[in-house]
DSSP file (Angstrom, degrees, kcal/mol; ACC not computed):
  #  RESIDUE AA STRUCTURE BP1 BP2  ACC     N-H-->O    O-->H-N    N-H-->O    O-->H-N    TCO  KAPPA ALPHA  PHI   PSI    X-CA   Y-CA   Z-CA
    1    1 A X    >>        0   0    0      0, 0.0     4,-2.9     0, 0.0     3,-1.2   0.000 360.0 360.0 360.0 -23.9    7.4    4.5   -4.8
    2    2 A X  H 3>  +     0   0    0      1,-0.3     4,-2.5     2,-0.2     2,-0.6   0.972 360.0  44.4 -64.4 -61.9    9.1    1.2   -5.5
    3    3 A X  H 34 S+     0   0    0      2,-0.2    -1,-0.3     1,-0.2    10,-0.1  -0.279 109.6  53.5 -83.3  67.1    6.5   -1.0   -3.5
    4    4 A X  H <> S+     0   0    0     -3,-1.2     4,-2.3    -2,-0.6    -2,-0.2  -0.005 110.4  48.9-104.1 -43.8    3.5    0.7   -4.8
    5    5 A X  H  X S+     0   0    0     -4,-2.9     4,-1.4     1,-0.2    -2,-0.2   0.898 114.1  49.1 -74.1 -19.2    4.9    0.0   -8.5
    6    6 A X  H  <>S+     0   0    0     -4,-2.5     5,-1.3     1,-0.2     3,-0.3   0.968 111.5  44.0 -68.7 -34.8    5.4   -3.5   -7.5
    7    7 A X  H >45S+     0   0    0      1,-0.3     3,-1.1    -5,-0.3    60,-0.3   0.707 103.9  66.9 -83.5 -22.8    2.2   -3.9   -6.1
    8    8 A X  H 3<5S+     0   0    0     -4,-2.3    -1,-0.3     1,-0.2    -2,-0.2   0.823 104.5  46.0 -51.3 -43.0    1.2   -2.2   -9.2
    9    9 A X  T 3<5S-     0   0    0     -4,-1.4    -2,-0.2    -3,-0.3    -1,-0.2   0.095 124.8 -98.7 -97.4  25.7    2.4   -5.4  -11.1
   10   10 A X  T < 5S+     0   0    0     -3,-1.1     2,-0.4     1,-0.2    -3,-0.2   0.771  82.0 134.6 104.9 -10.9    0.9   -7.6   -9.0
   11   11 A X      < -     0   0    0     -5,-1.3     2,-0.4    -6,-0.1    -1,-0.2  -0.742  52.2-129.9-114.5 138.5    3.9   -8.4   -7.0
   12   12 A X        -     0   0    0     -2,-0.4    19,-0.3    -6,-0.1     2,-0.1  -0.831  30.7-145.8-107.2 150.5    3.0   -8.4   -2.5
   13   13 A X  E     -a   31   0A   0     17,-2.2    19,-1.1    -2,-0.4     2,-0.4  -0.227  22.7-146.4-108.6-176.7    5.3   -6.4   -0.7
   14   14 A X  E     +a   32   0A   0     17,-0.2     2,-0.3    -2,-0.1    19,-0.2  -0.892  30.0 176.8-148.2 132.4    7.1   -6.3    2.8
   15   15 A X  E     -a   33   0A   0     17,-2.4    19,-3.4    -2,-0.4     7,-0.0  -0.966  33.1-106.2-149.2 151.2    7.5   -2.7    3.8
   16   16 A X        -     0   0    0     -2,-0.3    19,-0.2    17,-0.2    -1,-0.1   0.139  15.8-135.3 -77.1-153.5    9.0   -1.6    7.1
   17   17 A X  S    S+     0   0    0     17,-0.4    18,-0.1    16,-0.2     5,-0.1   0.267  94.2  67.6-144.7 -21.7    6.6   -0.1   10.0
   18   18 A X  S    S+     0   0    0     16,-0.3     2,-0.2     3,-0.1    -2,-0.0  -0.232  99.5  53.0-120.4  57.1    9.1    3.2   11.0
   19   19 A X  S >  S-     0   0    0     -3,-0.1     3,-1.0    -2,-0.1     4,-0.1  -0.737 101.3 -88.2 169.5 147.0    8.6    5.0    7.7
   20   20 A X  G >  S+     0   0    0      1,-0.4     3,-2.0    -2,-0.2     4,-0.5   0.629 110.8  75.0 -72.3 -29.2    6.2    6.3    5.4
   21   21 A X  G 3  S+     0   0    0      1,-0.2    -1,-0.4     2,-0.2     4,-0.3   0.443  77.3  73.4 -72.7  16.1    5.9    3.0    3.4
   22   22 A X  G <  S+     0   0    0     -3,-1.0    -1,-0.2     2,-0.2    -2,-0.1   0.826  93.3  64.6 -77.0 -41.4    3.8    1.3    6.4
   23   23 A X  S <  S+     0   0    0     -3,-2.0    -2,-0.2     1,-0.1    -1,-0.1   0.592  86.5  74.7 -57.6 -18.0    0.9    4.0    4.6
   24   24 A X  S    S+     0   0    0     -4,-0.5    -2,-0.2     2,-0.0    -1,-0.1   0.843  99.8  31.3 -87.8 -92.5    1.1    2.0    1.6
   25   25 A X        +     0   0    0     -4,-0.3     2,-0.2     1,-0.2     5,-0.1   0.422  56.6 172.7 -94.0-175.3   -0.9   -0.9    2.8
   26   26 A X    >   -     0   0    0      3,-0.3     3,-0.9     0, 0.0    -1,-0.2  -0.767  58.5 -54.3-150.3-143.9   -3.9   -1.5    5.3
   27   27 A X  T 3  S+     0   0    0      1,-0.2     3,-0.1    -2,-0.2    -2,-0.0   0.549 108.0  83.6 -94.5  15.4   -5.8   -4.5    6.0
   28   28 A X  T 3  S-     0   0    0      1,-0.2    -1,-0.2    34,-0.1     2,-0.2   0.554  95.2-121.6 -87.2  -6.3   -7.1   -5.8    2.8
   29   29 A X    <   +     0   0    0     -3,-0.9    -3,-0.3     2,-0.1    -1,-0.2  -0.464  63.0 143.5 115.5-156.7   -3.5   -7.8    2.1
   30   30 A X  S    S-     0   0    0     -2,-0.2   -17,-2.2     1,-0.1     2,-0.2   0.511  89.9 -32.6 102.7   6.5   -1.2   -7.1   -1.1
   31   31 A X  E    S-a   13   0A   0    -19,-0.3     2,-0.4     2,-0.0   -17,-0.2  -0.941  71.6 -87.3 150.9-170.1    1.9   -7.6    1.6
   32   32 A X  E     -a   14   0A   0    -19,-1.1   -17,-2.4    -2,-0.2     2,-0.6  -0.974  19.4-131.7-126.8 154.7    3.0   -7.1    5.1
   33   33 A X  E     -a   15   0A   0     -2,-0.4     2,-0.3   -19,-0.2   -17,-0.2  -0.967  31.0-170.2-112.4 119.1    4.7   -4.1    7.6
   34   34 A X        -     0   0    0    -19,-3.4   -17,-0.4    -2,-0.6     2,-0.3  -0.966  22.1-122.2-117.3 134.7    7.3   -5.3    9.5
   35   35 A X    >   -     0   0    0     -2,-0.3     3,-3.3   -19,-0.2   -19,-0.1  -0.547  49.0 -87.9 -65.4 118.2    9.3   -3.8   12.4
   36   36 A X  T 3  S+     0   0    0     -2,-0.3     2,-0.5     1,-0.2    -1,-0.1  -0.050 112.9  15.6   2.2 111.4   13.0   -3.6   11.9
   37   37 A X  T 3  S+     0   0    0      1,-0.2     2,-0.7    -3,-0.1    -1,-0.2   0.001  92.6 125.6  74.7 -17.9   15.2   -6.7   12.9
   38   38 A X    <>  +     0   0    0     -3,-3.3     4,-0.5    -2,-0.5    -1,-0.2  -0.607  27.3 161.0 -43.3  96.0   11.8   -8.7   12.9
   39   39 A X  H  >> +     0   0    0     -2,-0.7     4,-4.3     2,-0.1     5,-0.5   0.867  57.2  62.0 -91.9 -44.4   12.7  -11.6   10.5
   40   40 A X  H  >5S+     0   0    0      2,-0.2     4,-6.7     1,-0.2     5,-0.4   0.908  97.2  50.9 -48.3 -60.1   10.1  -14.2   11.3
   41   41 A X  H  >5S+     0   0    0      1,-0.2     4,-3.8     2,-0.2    -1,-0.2   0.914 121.3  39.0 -54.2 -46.9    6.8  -12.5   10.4
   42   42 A X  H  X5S+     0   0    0     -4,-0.5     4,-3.3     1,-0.2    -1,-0.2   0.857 117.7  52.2 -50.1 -33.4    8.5  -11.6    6.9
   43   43 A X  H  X5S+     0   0    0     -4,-4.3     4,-1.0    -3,-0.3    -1,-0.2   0.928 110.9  43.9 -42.3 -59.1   10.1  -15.1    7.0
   44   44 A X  H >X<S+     0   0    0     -4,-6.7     3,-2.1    -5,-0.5     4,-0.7   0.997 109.8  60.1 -63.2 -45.1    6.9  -16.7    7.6
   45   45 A X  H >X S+     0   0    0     -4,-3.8     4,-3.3    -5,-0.4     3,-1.3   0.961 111.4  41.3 -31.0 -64.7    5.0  -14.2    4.5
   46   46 A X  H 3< S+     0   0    0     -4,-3.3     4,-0.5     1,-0.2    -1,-0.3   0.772 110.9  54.2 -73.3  -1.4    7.3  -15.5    1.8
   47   47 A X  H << S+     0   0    0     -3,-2.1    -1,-0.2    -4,-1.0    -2,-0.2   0.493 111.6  48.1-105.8  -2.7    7.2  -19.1    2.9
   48   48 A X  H XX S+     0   0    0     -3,-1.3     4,-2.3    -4,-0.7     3,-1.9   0.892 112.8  46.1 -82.9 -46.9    3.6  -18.7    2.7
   49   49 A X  T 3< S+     0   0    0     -4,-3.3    -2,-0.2     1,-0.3    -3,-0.1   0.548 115.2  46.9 -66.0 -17.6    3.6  -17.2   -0.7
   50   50 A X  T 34 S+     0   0    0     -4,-0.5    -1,-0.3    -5,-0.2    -2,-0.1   0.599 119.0  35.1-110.9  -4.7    5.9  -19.5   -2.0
   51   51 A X  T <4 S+     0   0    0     -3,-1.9     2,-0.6     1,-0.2    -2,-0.2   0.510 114.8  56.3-119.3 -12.7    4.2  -23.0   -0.6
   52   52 A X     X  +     0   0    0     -4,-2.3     4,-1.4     1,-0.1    -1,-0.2  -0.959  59.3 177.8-123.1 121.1    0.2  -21.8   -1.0
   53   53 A X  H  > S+     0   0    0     -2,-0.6     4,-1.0     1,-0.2    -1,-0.1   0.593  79.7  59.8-103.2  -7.2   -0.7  -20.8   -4.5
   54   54 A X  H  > S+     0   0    0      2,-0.2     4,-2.6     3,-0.1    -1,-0.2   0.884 111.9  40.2 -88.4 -42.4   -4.1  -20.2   -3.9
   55   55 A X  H  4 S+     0   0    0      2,-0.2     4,-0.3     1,-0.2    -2,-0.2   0.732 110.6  60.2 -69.2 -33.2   -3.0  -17.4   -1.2
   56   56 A X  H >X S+     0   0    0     -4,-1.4     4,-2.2    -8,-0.2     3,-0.8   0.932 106.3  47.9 -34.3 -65.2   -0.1  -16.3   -3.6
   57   57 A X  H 3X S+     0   0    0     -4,-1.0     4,-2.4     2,-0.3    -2,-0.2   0.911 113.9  46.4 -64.2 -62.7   -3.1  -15.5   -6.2
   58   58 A X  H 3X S+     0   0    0     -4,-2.6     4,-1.0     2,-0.2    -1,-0.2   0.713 116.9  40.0 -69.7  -1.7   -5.1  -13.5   -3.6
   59   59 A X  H X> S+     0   0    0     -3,-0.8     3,-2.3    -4,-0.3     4,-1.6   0.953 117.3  52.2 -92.9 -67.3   -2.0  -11.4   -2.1
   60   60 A X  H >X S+     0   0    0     -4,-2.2     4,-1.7     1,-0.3     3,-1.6   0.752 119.4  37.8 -97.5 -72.6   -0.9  -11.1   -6.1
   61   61 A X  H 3X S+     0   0    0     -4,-2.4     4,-2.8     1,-0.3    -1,-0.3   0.723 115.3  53.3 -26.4 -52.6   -4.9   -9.7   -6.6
   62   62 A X  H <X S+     0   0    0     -3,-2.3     4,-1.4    -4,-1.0    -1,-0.3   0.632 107.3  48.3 -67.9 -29.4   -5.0   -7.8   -3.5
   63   63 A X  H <X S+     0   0    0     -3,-1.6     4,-0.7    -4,-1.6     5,-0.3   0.815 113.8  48.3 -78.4 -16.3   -1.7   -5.7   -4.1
   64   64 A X  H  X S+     0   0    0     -4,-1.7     4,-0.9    -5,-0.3    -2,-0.2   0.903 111.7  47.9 -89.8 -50.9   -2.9   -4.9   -7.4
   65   65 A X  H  X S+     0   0    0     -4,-2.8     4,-1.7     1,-0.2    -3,-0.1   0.952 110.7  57.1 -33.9 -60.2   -6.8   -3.8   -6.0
   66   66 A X  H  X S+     0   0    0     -4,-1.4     4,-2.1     1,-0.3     5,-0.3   0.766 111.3  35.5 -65.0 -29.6   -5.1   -1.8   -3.4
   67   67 A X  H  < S+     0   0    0     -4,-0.7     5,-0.4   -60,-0.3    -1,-0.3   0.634 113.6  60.7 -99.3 -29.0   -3.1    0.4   -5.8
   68   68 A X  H  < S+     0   0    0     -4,-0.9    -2,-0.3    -5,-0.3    -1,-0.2   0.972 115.3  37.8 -57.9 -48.4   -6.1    0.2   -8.3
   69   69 A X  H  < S+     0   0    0     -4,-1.7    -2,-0.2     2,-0.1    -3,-0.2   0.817 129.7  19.0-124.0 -52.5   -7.9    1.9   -5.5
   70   70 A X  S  < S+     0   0    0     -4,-2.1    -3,-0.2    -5,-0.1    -2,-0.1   0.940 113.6  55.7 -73.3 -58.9   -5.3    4.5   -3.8
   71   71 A X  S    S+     0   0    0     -5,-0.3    -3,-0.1     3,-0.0    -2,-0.1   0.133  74.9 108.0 -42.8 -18.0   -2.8    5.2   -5.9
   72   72 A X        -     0   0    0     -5,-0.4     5,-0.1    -4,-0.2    -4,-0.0  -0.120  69.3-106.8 -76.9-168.0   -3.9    6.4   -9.0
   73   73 A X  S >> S+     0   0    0      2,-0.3     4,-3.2     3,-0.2     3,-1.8   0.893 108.5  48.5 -71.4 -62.5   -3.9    9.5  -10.6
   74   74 A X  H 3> S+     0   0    0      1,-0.4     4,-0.8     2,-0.2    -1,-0.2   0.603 109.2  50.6 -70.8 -24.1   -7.1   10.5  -10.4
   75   75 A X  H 34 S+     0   0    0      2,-0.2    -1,-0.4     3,-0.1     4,-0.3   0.080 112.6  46.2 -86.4  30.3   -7.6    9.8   -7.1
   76   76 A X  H X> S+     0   0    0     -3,-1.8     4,-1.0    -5,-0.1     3,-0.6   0.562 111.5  54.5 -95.7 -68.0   -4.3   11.8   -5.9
   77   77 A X  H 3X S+     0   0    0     -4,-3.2     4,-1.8     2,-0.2    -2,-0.2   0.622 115.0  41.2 -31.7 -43.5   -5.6   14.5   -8.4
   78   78 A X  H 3X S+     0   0    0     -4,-0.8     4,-3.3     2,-0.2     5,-0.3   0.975 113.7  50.2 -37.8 -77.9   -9.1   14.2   -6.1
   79   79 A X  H <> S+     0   0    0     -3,-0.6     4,-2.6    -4,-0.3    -2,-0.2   0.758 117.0  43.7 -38.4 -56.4   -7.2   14.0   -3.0
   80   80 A X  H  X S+     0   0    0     -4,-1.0     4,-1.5     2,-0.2    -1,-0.3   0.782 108.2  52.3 -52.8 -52.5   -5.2   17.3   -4.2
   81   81 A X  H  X S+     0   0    0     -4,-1.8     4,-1.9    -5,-0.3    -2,-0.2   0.846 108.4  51.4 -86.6 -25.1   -7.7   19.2   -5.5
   82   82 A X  H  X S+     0   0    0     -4,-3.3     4,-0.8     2,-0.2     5,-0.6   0.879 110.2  53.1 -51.6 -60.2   -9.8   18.8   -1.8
   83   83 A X  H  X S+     0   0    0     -4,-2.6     4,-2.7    -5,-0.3    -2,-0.2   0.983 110.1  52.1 -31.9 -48.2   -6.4   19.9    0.0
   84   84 A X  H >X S+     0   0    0     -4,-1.5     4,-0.8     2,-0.2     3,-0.7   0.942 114.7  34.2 -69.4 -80.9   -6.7   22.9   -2.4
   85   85 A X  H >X S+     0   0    0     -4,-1.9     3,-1.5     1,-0.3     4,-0.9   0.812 116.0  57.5 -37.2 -79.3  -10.4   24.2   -1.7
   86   86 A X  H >X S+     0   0    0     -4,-0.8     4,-1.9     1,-0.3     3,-0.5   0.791 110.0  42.1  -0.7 -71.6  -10.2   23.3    1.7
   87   87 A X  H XX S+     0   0    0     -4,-2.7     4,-1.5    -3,-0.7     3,-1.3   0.951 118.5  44.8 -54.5 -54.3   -7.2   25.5    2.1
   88   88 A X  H << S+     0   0    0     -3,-1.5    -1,-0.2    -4,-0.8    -2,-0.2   0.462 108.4  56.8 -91.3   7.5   -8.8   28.4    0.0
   89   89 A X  H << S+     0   0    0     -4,-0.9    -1,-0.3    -3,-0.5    -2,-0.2   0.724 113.6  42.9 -93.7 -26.0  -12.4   28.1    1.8
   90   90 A X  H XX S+     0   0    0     -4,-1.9     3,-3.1    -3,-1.3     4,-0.5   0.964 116.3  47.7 -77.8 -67.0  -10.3   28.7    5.4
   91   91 A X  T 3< S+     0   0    0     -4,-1.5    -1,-0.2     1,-0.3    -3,-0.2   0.509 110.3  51.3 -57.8  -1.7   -8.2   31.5    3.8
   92   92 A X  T 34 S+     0   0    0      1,-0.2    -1,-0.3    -4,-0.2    -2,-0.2   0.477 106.9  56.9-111.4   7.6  -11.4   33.1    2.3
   93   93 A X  T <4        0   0    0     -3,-3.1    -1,-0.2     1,-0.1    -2,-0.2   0.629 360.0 360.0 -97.1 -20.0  -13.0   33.0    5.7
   94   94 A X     <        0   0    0     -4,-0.5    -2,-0.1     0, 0.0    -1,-0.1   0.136 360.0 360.0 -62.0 360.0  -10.4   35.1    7.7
């Protein structure tokens, strides 16, 4: 949950690749997924973010979109209530 609330504030993330937090982003930016004991590509991420402020601004935008967009309530409530039906549309067909 931690980087989705960052990314909630704005903040681009680095989440690892061999756990659920790779699911948090795709390709529209707001951070990067990095493999374990990979330093460089994260290395290089913050050294972008911290030396291009115009690219800063669009990851900062982009984490914020992305949670805007997945994360909310109302689409998990969506997302939830489609499991639900789904499920009761098989069981009522058996």
């Amino acid at each position: 949950m931690t980087p989705i609330e960052a990314m909630a504030c704005g903040v681009p993330v680095i989440v690892g690749d061999q756990d659920g937090s790779r699911e948090i982003l795709d390709d529209s930016g707001g951070g990067i997924c990095v493999s374990p004991g990979l330093e460089e590509p994260a290395l290089d991420y913050i050294d972008r973010l911290k030396t291009d402020s115009a690219y800063f601004s669009a990851e900062r935008k982009a984490a914020r979109q992305r949670v805007e967009a997945v994360f909310t309530y109302d689409h998990f409530a969506q997302k939830t209530i489609a499991v639900l039906e789904k499920l009761l549309h098989q069981k009522g067909s058996v």
